[in-house]
VEXGU-912638 format. One record per atom (N, C-alpha, C, O): x, y, z; residue in one letter. Coordinates in steps of 0.001 Angstrom, whole numbers, padded with zeros to 6 digits, always signed. Layout:
// residues N
XYZA
...
***
This chain:
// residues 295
+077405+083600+014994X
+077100+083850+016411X
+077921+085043+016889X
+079146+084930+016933X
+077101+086610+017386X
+077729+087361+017808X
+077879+087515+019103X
+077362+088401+019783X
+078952+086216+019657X
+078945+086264+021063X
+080415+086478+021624X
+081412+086143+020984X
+080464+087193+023144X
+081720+087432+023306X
+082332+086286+024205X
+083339+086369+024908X
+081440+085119+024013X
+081935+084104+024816X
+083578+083224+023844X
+083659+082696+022734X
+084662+083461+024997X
+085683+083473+024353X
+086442+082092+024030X
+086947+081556+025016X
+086590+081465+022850X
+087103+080391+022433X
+088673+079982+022114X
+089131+080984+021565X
+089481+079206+022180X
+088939+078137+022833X
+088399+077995+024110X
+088388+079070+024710X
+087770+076688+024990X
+087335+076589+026237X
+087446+075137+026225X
+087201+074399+025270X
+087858+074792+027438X
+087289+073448+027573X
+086409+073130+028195X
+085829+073820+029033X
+086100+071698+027787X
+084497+071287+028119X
+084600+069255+028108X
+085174+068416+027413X
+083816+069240+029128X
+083599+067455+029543X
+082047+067436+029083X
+081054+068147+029235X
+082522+065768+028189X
+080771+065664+027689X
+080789+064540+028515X
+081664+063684+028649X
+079355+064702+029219X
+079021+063836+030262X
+077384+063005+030499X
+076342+063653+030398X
+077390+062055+030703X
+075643+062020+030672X
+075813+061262+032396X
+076674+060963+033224X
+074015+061232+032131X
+073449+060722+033146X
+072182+060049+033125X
+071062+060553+033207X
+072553+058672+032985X
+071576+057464+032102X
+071086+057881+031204X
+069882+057940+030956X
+072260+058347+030390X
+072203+058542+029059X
+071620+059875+028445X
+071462+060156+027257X
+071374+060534+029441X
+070650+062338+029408X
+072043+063018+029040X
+072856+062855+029949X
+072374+063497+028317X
+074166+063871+027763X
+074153+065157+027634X
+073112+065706+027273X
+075553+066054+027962X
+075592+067494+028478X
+077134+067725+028259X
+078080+067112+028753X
+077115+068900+027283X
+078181+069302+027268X
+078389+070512+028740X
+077543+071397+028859X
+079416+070430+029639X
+079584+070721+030594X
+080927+072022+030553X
+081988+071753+029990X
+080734+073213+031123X
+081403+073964+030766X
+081597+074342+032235X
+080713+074130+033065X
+082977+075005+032595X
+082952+076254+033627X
+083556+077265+033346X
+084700+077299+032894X
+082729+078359+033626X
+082972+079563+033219X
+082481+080443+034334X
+081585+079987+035044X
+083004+081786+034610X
+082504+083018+035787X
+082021+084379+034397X
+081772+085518+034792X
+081956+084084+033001X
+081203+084900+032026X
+080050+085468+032576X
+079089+085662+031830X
+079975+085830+034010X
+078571+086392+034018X
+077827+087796+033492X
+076949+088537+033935X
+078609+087750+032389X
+077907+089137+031645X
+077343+088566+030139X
+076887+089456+029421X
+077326+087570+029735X
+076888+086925+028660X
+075494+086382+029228X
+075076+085740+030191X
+074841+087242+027650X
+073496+086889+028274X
+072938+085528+027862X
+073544+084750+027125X
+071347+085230+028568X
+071248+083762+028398X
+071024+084008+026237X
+071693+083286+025498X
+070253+084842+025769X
+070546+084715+024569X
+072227+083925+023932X
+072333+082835+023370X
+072906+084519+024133X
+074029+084316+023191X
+074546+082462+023751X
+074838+081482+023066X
+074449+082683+025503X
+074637+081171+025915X
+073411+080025+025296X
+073618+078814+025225X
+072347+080584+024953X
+071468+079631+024037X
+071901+079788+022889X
+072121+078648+022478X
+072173+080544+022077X
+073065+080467+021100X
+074048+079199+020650X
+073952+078409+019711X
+075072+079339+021754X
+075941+078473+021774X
+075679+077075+022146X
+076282+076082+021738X
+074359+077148+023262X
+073743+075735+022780X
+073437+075350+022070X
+073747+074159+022063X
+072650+075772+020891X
+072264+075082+019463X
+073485+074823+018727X
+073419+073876+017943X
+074593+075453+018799X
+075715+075458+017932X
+076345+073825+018669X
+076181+072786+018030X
+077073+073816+020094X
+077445+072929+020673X
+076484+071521+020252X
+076847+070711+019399X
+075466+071440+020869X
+074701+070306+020664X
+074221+070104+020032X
+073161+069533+020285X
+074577+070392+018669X
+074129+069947+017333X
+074878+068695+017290X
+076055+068677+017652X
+074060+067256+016719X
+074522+066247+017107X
+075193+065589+015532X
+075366+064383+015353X
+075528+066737+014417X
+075429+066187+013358X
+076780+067278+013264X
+077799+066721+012855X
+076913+068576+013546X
+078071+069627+013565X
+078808+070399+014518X
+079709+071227+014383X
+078197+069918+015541X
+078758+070231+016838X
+078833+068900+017837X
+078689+067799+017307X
+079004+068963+018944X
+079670+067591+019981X
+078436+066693+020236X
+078427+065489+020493X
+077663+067329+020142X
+075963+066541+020426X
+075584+065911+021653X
+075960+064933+022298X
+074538+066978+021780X
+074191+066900+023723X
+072562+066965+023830X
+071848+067202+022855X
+072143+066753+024965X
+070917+067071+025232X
+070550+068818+025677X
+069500+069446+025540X
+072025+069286+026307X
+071917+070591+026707X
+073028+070697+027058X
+073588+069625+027285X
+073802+071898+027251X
+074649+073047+027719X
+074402+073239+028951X
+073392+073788+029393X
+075843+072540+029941X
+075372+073093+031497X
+076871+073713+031603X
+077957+073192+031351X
+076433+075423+032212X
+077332+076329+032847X
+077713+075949+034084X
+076829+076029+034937X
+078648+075604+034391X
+079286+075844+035708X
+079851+077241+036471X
+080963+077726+036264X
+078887+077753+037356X
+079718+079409+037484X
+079972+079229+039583X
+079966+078289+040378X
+080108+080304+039643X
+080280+080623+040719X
+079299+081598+041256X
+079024+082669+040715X
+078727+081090+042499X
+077765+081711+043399X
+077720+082101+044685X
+078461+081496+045459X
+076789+083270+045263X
+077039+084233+046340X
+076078+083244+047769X
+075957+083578+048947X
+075538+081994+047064X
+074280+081896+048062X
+074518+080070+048099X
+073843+079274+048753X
+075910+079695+047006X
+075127+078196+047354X
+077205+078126+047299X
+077968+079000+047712X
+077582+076751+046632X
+079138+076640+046916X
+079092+076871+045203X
+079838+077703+044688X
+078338+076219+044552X
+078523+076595+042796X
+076596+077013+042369X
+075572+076951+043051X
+076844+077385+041062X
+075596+077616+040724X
+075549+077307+038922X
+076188+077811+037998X
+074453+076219+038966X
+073935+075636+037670X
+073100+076409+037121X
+072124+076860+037721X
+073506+076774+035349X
+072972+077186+034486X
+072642+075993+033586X
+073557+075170+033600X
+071631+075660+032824X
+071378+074636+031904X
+070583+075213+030819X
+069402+075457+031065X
+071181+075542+029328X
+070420+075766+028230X
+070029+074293+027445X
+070835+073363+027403X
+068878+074238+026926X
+068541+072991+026326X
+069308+073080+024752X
+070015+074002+024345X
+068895+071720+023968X
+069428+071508+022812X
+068740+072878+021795X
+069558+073391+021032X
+067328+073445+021774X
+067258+074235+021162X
+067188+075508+021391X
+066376+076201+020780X
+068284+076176+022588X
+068572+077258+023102X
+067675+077717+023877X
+067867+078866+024277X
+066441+077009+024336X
+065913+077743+025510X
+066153+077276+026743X
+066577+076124+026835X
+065937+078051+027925X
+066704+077900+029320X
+065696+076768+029858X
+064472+076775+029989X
+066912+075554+030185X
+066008+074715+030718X
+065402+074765+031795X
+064444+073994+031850X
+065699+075751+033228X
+065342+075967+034343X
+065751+074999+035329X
+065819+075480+036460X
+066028+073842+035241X
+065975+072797+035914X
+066689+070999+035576X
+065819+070218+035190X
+067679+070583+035666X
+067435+068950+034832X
+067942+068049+036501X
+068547+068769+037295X
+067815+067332+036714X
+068427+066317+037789X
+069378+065627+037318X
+070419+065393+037931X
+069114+065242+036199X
+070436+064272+035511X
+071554+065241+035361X
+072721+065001+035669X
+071146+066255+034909X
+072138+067968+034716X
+073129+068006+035962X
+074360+067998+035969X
+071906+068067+037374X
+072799+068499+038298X
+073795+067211+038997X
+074664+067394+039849X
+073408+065883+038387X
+074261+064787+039223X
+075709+065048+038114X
+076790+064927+038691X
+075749+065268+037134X
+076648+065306+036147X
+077555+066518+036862X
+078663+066122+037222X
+077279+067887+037120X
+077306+069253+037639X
+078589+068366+038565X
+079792+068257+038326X
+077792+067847+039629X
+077936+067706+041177X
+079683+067053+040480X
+080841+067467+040537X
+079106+066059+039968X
+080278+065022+039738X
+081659+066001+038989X
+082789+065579+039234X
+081547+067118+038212X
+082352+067499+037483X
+082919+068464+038735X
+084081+068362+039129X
+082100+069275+039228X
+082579+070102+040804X
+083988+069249+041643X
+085131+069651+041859X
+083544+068384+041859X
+083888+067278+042949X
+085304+066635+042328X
+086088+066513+043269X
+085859+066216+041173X
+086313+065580+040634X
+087485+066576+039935X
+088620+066193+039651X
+087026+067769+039748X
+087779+068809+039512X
+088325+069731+040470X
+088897+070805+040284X
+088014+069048+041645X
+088427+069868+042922X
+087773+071503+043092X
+088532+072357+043549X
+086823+071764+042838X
+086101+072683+042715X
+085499+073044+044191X
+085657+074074+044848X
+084751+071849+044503X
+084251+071674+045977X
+085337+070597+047038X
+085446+069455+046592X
+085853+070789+047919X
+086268+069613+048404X
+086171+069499+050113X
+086830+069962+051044X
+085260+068829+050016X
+084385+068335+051183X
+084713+066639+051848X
+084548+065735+051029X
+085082+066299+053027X
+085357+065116+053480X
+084078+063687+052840X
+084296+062509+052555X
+082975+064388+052826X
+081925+064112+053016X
+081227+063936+050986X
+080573+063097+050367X
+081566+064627+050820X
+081227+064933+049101X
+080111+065496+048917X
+079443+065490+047884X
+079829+066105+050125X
+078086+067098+049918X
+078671+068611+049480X
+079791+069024+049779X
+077701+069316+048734X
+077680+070316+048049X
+076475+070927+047894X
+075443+070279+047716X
+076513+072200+047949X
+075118+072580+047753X
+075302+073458+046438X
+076398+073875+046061X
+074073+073691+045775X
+073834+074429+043874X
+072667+074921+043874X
+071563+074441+044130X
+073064+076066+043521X
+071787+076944+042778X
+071253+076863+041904X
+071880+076699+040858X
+069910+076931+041894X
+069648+076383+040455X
+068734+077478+040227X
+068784+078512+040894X
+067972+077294+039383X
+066704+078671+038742X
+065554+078093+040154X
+064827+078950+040656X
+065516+077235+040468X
+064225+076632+041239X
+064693+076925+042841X
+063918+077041+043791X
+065976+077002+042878X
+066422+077428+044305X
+067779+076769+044281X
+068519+076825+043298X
+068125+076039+045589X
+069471+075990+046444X
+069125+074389+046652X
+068484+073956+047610X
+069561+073742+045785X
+069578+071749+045618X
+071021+071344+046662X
+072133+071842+046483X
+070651+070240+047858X
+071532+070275+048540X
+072071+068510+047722X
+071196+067687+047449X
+073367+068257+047489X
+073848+066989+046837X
+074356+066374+047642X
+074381+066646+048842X
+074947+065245+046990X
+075796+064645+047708X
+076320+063372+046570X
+075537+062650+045953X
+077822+063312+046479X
+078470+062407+045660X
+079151+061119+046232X
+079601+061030+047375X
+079169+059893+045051X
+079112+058544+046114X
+080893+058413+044922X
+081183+059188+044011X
+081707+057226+045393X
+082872+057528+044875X
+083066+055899+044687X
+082831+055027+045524X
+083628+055726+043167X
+083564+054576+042421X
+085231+053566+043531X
+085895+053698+044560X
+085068+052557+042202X
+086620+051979+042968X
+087883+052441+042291X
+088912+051773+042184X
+087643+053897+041760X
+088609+054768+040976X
+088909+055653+041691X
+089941+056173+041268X
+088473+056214+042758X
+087846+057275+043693X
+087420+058237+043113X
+087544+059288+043741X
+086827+058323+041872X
+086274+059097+041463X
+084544+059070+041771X
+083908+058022+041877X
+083932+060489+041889X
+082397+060034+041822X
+081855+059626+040321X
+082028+060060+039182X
+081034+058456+040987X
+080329+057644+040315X
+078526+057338+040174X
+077941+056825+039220X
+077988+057811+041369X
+076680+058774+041552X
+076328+059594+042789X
+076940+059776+043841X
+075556+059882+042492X
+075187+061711+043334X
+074069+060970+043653X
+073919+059866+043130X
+073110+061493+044579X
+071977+062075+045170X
+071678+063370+045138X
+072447+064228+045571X
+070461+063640+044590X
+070025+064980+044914X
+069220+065221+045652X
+068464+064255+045755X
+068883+066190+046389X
+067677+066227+047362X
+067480+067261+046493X
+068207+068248+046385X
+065948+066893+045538X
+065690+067842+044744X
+064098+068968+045000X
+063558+068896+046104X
+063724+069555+044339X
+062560+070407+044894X
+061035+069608+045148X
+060375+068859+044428X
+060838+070115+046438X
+059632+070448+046780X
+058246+069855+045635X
+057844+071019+045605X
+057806+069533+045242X
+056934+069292+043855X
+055346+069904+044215X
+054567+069555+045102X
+055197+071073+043036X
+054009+072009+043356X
+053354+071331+042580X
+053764+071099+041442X
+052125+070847+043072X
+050864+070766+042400X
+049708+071696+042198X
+048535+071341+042317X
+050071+072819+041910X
+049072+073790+041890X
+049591+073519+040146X
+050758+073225+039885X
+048455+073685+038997X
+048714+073306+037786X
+049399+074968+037111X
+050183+075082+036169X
+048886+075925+037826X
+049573+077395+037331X
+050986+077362+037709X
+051662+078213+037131X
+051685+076511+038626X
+053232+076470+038306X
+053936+075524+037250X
+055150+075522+037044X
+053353+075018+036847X
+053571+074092+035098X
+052952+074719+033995X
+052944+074297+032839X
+052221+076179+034602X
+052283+076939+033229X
+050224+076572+032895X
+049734+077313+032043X
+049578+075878+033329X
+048596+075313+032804X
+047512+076148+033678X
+047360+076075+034897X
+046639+077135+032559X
+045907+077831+033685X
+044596+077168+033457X
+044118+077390+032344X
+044007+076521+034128X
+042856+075862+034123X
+041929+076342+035701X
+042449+076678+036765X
+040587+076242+035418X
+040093+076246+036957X
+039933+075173+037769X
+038782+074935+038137X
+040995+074324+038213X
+040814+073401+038584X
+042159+073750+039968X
+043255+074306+039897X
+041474+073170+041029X
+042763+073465+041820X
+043420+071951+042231X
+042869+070853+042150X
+044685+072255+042664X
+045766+070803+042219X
+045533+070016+043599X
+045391+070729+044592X
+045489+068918+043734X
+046927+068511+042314X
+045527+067518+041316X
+044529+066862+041615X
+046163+067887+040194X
+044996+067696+038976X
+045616+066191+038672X
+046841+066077+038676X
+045065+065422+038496X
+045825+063312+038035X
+044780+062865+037261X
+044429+061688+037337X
+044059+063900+036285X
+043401+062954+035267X
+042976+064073+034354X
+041762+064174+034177X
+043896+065071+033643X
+043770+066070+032783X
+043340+066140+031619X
+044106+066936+031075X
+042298+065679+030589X
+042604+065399+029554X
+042770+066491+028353X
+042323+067630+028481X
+043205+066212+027600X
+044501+067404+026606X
+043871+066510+025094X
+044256+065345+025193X
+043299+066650+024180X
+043227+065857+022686X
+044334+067075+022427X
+044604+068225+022772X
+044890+065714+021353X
+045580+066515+019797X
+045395+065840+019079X
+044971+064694+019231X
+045711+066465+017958X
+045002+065995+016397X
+046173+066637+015534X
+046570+067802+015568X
+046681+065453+014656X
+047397+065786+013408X
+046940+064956+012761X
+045850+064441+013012X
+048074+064476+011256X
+047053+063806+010451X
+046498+062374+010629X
+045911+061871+009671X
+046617+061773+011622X
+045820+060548+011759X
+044718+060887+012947X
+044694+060000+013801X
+044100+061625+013107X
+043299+062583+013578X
+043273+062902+015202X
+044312+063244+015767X
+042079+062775+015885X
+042291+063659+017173X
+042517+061891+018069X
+041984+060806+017837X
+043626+062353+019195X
+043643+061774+020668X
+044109+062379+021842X
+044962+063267+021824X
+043404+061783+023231X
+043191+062605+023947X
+043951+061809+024871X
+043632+060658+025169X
+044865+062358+025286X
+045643+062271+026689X
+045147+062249+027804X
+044249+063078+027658X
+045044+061748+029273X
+044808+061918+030381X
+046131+062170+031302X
+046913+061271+031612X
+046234+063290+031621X
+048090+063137+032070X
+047360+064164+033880X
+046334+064765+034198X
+048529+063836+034459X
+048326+064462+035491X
+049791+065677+036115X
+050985+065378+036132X
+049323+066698+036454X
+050236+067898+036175X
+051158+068171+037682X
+050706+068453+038791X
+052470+067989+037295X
+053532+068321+038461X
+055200+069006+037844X
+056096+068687+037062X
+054877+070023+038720X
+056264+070485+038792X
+057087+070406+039787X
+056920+070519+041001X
+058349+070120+038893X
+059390+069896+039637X
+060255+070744+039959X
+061194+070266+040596X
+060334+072798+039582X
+060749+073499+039300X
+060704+073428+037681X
+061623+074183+037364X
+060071+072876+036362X
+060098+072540+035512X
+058666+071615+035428X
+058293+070622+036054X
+058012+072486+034274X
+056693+071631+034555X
+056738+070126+033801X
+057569+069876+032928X
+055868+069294+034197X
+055304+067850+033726X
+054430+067130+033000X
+053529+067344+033811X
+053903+066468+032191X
+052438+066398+032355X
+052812+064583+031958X
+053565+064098+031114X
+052088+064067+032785X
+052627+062956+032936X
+051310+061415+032774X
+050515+061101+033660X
+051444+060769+031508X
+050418+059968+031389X
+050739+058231+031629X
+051572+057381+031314X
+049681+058349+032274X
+050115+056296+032772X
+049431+055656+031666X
+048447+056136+031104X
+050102+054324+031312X
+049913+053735+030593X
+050043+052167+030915X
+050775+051680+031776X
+049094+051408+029959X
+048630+049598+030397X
+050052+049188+029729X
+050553+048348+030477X
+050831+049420+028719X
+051411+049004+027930X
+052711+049357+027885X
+052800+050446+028452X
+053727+049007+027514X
+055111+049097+027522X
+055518+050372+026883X
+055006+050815+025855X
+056471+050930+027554X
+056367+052374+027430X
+057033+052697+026087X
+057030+053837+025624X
+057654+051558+025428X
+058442+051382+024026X
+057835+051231+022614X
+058271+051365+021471X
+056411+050828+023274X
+055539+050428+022260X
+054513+052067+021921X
+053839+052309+020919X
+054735+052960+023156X
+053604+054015+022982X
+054413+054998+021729X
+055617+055254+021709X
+053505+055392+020850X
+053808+056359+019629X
+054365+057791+020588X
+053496+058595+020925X
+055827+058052+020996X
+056007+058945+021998X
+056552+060268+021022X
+056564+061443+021391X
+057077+059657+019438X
+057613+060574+018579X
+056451+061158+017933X
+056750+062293+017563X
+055277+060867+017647X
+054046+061545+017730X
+053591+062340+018535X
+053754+063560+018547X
+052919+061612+019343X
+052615+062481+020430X
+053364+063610+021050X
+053068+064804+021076X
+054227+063086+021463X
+055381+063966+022476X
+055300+065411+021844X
+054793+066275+022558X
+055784+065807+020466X
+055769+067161+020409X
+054196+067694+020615X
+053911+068606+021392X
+053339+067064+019893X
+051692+067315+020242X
+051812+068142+021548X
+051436+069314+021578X
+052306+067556+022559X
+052152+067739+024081X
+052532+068676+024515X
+051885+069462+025207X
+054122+068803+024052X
+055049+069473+024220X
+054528+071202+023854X
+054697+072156+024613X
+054026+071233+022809X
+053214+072204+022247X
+052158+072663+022064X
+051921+073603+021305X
+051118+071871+022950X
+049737+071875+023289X
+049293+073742+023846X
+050034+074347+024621X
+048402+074178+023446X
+047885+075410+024135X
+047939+075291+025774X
+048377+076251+026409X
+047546+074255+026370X
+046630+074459+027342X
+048115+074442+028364X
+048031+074749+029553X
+049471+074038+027716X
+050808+074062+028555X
+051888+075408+028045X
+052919+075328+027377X
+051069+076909+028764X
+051747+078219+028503X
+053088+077896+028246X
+053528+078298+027169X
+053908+077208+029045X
+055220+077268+029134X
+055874+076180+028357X
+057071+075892+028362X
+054890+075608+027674X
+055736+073983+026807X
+055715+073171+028166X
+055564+073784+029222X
+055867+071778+028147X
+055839+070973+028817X
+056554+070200+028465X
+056786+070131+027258X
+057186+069310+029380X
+057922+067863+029285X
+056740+066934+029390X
+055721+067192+030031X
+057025+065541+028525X
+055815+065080+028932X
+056547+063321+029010X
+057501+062818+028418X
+055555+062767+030040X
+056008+061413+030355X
+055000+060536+029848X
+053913+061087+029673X
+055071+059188+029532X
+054231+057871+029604X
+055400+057181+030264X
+056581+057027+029957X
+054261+056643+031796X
+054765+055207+032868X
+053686+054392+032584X
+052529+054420+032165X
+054794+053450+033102X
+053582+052254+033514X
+054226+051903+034661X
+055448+051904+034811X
+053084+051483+035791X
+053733+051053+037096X
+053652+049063+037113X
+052868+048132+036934X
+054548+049252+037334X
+054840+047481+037528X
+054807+046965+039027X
+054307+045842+039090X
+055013+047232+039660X
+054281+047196+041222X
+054863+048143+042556X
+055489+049152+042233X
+054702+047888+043938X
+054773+049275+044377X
+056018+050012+044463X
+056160+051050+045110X
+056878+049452+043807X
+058381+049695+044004X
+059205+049930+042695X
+060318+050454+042726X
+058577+049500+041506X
+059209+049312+039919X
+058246+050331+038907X
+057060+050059+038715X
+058722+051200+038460X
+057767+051719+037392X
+059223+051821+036187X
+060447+051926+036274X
+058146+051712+035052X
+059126+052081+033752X
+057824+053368+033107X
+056618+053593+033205X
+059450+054111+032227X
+058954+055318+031434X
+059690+055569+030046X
+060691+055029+029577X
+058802+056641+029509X
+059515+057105+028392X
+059910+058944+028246X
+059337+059310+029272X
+060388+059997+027753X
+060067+061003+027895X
+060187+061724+026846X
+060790+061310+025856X
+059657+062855+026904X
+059789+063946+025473X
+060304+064867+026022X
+059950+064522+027149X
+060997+066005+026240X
+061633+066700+026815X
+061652+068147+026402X
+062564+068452+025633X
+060659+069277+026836X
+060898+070114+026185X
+062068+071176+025867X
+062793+071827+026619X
+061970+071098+024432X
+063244+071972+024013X
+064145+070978+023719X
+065297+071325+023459X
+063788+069543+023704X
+065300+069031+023260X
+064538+067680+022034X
+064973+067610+020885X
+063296+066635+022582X
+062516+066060+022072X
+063057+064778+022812X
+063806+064866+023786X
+062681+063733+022349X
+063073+061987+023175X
+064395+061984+023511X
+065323+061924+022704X
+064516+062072+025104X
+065579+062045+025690X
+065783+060300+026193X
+064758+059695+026508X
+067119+059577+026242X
+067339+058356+027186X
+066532+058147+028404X
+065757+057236+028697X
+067007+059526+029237X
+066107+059874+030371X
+065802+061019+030857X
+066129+061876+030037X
+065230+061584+031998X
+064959+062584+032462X
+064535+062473+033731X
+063584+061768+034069X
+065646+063591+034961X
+065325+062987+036325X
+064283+063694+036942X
+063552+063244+037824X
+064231+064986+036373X
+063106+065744+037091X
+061882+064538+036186X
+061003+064221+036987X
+061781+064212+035513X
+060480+063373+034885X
+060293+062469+035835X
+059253+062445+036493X
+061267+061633+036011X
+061421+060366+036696X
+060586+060864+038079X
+059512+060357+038402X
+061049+061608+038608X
+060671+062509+040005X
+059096+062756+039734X
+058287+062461+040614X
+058740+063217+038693X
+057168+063524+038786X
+056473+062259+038500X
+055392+062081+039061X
+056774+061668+037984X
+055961+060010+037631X
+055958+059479+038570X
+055237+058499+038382X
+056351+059469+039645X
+056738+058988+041120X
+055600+059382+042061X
+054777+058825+042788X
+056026+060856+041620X
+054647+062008+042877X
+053511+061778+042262X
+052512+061643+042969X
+053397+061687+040950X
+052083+061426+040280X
+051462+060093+040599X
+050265+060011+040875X
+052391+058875+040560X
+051910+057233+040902X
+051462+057421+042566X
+050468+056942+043113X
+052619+058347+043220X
+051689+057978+045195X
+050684+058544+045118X
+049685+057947+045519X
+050563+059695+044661X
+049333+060880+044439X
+048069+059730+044502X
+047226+059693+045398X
+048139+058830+043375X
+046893+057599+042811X
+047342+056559+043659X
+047703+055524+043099X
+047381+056605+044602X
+048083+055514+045335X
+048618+054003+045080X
+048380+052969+045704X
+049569+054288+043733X
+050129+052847+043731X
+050879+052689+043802X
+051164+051649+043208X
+052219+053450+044590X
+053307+053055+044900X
+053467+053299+046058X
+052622+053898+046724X
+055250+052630+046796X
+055357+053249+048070X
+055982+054543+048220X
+055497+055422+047508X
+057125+054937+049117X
+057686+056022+048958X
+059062+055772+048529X
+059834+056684+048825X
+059602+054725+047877X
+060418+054443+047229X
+060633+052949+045653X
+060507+051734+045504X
+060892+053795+045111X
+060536+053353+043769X
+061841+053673+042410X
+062352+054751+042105X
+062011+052702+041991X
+062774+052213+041263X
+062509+052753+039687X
+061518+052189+039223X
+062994+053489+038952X
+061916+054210+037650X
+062818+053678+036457X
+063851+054301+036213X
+062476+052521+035669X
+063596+052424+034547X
+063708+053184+033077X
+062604+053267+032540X
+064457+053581+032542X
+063999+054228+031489X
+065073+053787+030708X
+066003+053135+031184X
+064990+054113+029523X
+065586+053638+028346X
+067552+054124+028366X
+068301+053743+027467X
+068030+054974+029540X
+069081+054912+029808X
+069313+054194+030972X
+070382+054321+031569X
+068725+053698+031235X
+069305+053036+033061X
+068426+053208+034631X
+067781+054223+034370X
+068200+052993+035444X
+067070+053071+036676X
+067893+054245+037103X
+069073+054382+036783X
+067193+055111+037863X
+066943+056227+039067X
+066368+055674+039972X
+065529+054821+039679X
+066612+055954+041227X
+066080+055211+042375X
+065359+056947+043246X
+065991+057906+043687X
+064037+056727+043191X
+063370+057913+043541X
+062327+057537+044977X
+061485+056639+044987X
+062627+058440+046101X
+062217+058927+047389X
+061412+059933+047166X
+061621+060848+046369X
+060070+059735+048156X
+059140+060820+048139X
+057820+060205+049443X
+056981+059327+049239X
+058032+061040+050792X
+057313+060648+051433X
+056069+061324+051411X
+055292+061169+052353X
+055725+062205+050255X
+054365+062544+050196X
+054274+064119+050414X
+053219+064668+050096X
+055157+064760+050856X
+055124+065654+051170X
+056309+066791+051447X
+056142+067998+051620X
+057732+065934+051435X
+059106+067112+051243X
+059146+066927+050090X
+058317+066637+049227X
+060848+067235+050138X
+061507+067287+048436X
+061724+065946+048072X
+062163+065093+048845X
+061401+065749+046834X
+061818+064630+046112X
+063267+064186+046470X
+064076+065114+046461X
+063717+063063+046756X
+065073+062604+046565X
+065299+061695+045160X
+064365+060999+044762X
+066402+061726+044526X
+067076+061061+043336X
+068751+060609+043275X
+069777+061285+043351X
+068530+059274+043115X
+070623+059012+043589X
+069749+058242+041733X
+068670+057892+041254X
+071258+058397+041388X
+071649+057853+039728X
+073183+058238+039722X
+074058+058694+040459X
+072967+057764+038412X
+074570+057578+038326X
+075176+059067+037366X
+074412+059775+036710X
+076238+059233+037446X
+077094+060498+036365X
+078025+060043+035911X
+078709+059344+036659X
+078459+060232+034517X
+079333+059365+034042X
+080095+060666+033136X
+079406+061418+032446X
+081386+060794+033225X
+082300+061450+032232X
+082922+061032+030575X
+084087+060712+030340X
+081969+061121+029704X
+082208+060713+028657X
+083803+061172+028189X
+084496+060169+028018X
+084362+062151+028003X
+085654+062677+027711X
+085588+064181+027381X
+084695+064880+026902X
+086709+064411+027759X
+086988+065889+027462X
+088026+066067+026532X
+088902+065337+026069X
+087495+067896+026303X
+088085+068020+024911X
+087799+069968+024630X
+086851+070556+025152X
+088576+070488+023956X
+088375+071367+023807X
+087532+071873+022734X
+087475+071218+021693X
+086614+073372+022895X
+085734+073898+021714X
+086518+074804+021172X
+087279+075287+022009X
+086661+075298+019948X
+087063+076160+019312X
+086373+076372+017881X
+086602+075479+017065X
+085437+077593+017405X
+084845+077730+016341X
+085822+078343+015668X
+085648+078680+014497X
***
């Protein structure tokens, strides 16, 4: 790796229901995202490096109080994670970075200016965040999907075919600043073939930009469970921008209310959406341990 990003550094590995991130702060703003994807594949290699879902930069910004960078596990820029930014918020806050009576903070992200807010354990440390996260476009050309269909599209169908031959998806398309494509399902989201499919999806033509892709099932108007594939990284625990679109996608078809409970294989997100602002998301951030990198 010919990068001038300078070692040692320290770094907190942290998840967020189980979505895991090696967490850095740095003001390197002359390192480009190449070499910082770089160093994501190197870092989150889960077999020779600390093993993460992604690489989140902590820097300093002209427009918000900090500003989030997030490279995924296979060095491309994730644009966006929610679990990313409750982890972010919590490492800001805890490191005295931001210090606010209140524990609100605002972050830049690639999608814009995410306003937070951190909740504080019986350690006084934070223990989960809220995000008031983006706006969710249903026009299908901001998830990358150029079709003539104008949004919001909730019954897309996509076949793929490898060797046990062709199946066809029905997913419905939302971005969260990070596109979606998101399929409901009768059946337990543990039982759906997601290590099949998922890259299928993930890599489908008809999603320019790669896609994240979900299977929910809604359990009634308040409980849904999921699974996710995550592009650029593959089956994540969880995913909050996902969680967030399975949500807008279930009121969209009207079977939920505007608050809903999303469980996934790391732990529930509790997701707000009255139909029409920004998504809200409170979950939890958890500080696995810190430790220094040195190649």
């Amino acid at each position: 790796m010919s990068s001038p990003i300078p070692t040692p550094f320290e770094f907190w590995k942290m998840h967020g229901a189980g979505n895991d991130f090696v967490v850095v702060e740095t003001d390197r703003l002359d390192v480009s995202d190449a070499e910082w994807g770089e160093l994501a594949i190197e870092v989150c290699d889960r077999h020779m490096g600390v093993g993460a879902d992604g690489l989140i930069l902590v820097q300093p910004s002209t427009a918000a109080d900090l500003k989030m960078r997030i490279f995924n596990a296979d060095g491309s820029d994730g644009e966006m994670c929610v679990n990313g930014i409750r982890c972010f918020t919590k490492y800001a806050i805890d490191r005295g970075l931001v210090d606010r009576p209140d524990d609100r903070m605002t972050v830049e992200t690639g999608p814009g200016i995410m306003p937070v807010q951190g909740f504080r354990g019986a350690d006084d440390l934070i223990e989960r965040v809220q995000v008031t996260a983006a706006v969710p476009s249903l026009d299908p050309r901001a998830s990358g999907v150029v079709i003539e269909v104008a949004g919001p599209v909730l019954d897309l169908p996509v076949t793929t075919t490898d060797a046990q031959g062709d199946s066809t998806q029905h997913v419905a398309i939302v971005s969260m600043g990070n596109p979606h494509a998101v399929q409901f399902i009768d059946v337990a989201p543990e039982d759906y073939a997601l290590s099949r499919i998922g890259p299928l999806m993930e890599h489908h033509a008809v999603f320019t930009q790669r896609t994240n892709y979900e299977v929910t099932r809604v359990l009634d108007r308040a409980h849904m469970e999921m699974r996710v594939w995550e592009r650029g990284v593959g089956e994540t625990m969880a995913c909050g921008s996902g969680a967030c679109a399975v949500v807008v996608a279930a009121r969209l078809r009207g079977e939920v209310d505007d608050r809903v409970d999303v469980r996934l294989p790391g732990g529930t997100l509790e997701i707000e959406w009255n139909g029409h602002d920004a998504v809200s998301l409170t979950g939890p951030a958890v500080r696995v341990f810190e430790s220094e990198w040195n190649r």
